[in-house]
N, C-alpha and C positions, 0 to 999 in steps of 0.2 A: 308679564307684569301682573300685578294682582291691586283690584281697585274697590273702594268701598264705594254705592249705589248710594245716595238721599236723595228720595223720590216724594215729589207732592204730589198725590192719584187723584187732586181736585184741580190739577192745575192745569189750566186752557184746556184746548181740545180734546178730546179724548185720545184722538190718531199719534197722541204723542206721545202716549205709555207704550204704543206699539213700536213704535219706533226703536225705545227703548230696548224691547226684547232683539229687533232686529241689530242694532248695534253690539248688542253683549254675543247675539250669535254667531255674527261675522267673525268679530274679532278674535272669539273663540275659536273658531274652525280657520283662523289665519295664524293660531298662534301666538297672535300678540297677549292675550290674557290668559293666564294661567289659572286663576282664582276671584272669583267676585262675590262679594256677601252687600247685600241690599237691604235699606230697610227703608219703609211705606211711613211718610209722616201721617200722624192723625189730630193734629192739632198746634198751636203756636208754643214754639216753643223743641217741638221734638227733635226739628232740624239743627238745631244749635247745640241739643243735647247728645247727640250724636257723633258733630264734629269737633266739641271739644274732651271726648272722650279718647279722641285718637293719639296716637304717642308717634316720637319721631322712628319714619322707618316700617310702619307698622302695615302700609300699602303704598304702593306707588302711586297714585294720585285719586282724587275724591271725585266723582261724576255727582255732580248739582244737577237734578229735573226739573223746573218748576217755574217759577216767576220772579220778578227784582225782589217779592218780598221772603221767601224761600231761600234763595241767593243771598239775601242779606243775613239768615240766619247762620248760614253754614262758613260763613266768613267771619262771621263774630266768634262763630266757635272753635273756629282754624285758627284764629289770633290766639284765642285764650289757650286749646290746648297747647301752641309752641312746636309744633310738631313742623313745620314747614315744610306738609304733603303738597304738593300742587294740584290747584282745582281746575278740572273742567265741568262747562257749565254748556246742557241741554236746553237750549231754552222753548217752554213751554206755557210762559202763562200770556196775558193778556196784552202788555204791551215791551216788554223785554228793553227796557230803555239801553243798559246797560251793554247786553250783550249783540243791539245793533250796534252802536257807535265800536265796538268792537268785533266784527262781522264778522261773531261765531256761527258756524253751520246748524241748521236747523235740519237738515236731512241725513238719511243712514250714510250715505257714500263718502259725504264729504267729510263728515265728522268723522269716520273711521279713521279717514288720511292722515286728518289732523291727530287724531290720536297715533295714530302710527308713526308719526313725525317728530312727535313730541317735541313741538318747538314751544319750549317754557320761558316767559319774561313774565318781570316783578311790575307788582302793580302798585300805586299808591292806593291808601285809604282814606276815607272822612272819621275824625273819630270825634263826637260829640258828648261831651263828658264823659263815660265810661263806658258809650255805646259807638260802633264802627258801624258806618255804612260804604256802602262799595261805588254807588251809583249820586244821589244828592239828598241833602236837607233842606227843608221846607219848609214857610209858614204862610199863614195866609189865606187868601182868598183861594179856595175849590183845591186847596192842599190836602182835604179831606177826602174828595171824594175814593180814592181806591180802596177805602174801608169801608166805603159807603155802597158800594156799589154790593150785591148780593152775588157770591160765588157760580149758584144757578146762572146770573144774567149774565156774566163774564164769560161763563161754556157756552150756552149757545151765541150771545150776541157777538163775543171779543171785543176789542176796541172800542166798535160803536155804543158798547154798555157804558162803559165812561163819557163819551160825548153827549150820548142822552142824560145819564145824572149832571153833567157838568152845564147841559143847555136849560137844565130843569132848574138851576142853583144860582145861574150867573144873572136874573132881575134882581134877587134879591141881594148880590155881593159887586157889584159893578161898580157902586159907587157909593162903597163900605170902607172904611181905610183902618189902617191901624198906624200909630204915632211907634214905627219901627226906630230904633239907637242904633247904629252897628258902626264899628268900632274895628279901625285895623291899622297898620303901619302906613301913615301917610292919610288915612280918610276916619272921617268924623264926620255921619251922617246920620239928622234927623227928621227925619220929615213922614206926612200920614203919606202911608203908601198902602196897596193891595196885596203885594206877597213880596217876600225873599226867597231865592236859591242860590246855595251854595255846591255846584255841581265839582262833579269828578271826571264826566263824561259831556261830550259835545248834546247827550240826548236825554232828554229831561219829559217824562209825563205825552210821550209823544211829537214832541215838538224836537225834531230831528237836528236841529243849530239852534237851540238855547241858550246853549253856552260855546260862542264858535269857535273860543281861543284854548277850550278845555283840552287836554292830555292827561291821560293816567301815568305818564312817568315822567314829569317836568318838575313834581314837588311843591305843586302849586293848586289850588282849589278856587274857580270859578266862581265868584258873588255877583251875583242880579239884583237889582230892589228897583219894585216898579211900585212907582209911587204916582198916588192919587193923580187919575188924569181930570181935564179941562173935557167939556161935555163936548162930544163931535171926535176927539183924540183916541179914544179908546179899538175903537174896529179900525185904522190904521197902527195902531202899532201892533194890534191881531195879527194882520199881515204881514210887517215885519219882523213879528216873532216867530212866524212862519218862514221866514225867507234866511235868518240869521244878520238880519241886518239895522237893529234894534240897538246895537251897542253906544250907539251916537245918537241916540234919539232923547232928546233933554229931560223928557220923564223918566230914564231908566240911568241908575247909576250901575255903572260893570265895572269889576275889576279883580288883580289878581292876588293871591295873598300865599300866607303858610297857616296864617292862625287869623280868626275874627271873633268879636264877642258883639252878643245880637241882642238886645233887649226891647221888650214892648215896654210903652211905657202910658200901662193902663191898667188899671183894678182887677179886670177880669183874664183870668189866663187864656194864654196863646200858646195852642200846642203845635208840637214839633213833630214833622215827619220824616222817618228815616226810609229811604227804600221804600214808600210805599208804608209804612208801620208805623204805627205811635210811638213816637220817643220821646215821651214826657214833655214841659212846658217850657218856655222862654222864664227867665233868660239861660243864654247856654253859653259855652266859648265852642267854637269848631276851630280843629288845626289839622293840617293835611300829617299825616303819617307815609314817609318814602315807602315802597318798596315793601309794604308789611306784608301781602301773599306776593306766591307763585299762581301765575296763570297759564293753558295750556291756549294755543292760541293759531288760528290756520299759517300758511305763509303770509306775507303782505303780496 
């Protein structure tokens, strides 16, 4: 087979760029790879430009390095090009929401397998106005921070680099609300809330059951809105959005859709994050897209 490389060489540890070579080695000297041409992103935007460059045919499947926001780019660009290479995805950065709830291998051995195996299934997508994300959309309260967070503190710290920006941010957003609209077949809900997500995958920002009823091939996209809690309320449903057991809890509205439209409804804009990235302000419409990539994917 022959596969084209999009590598982020900022993204999480370093021991993951090595990994990388280990991979392309093996599979070389196993003969599954015939050809591989790789290319180093250096900025926003390169990832994208890259995979919608590609044409049908043109490699047999695209290897993603990097993080949910890296990932996000190389799928917007696999849409646009048309080419329907199937991706596999190395994950490397920080908190890889997308490719836990899909427990892709992070080590040389097992990922080789899965690439050996090539066991390909279609994934749905989020597509938010004329932008796709792969993993959820966001707004709100500490929706900010993975852009916030300094590239340096995410290599050495990982994880904990978010939980620091996020414990540093949350006196001043606890009991912030914003006068959320969202809008969907069957539900009309307004009320001041903390944040919305609109997930693809059960794993959101860390929080491994955020969304517990989510599936990538059901054609359906996860909505959260946790709205303004009563003082005392707030570190118990911490807990329960830790556990996955939040769906029932009176402050959180959940439920499932194809299509939702989200508006704030206040003076100052509310931006939207896709994957981890800025994707422009509220209001937006989100509708799940079936089936738009191919993913390569271990056994179950």
């Amino acid at each position: 087979m022959n596969a084209k490389n999009i590598i982020n060489p900022s993204a999480g540890r370093q021991f993951f760029q090595r990994n990388v070579a280990r991979i392309i080695e093996k599979l070389s000297r196993e003969k599954v790879l015939r050809e591989v041409s790789t290319v180093y992103t250096h900025g926003a935007g390169d990832a994208f430009e890259t995979a919608s460059r590609l044409r049908p045919g043109e490699v047999d499947f695209v290897l993603a390095v990097g993080g949910d926001g890296t990932v996000n780019e190389v799928i917007n660009g696999l849409i646009r090009s048309g080419s329907q290479i199937p991706l596999s995805i190395l994950p490397a950065g920080t908190v890889n929401d997308f490719a836990y709830a899909m427990r892709l291998p992070r080590d040389v051995t097992p990922f080789c397998a899965m690439i050996k195996e090539f066991r390909v299934v279609p994934i749905d997508v989020g597509k938010a106005g004329d932008q796709y994300f792969l993993n959820v959309a966001a707004g709100g309260m500490l929706t900010d921070v993975a852009y916030k967070v300094p590239s340096e503190s995410k290599t050495v710290l990982g994880r904990m680099a978010y939980y620091i920006e996020g414990a540093v941010n949350l006196p001043s957003q606890i009991y912030r609300s914003i006068p959320f609209h969202v809008k969907a077949e069957g539900v009309d809900v307004c009320r001041d809330s903390l944040l919305f997500t609109v997930s693809n995958t059960t794993s959101v920002g860390g929080f491994r059951k955020l969304a517990p009823k989510a599936s990538t091939g059901d054609g359906l996209l996860d909505v959260m809105v946790v709205h303004k809690p009563a003082f005392g309320d707030f570190m118990p449903l911490v807990v329960q959005l830790m556990l996955g057991e939040h769906d029932r809890n009176p402050i959180v509205t959940y439920f499932q859709t194809t299509r939702v439209e989200i508006q704030a409804d206040i003076e100052d804009p509310v931006q939207l994050d896709l994957d981890g990235e800025r994707g422009g302000a509220l209001p937006v419409t989100i509708e799940c897209v079936p089936s738009a990539i191919k993913l390569i994917v271990p056994k179950p």
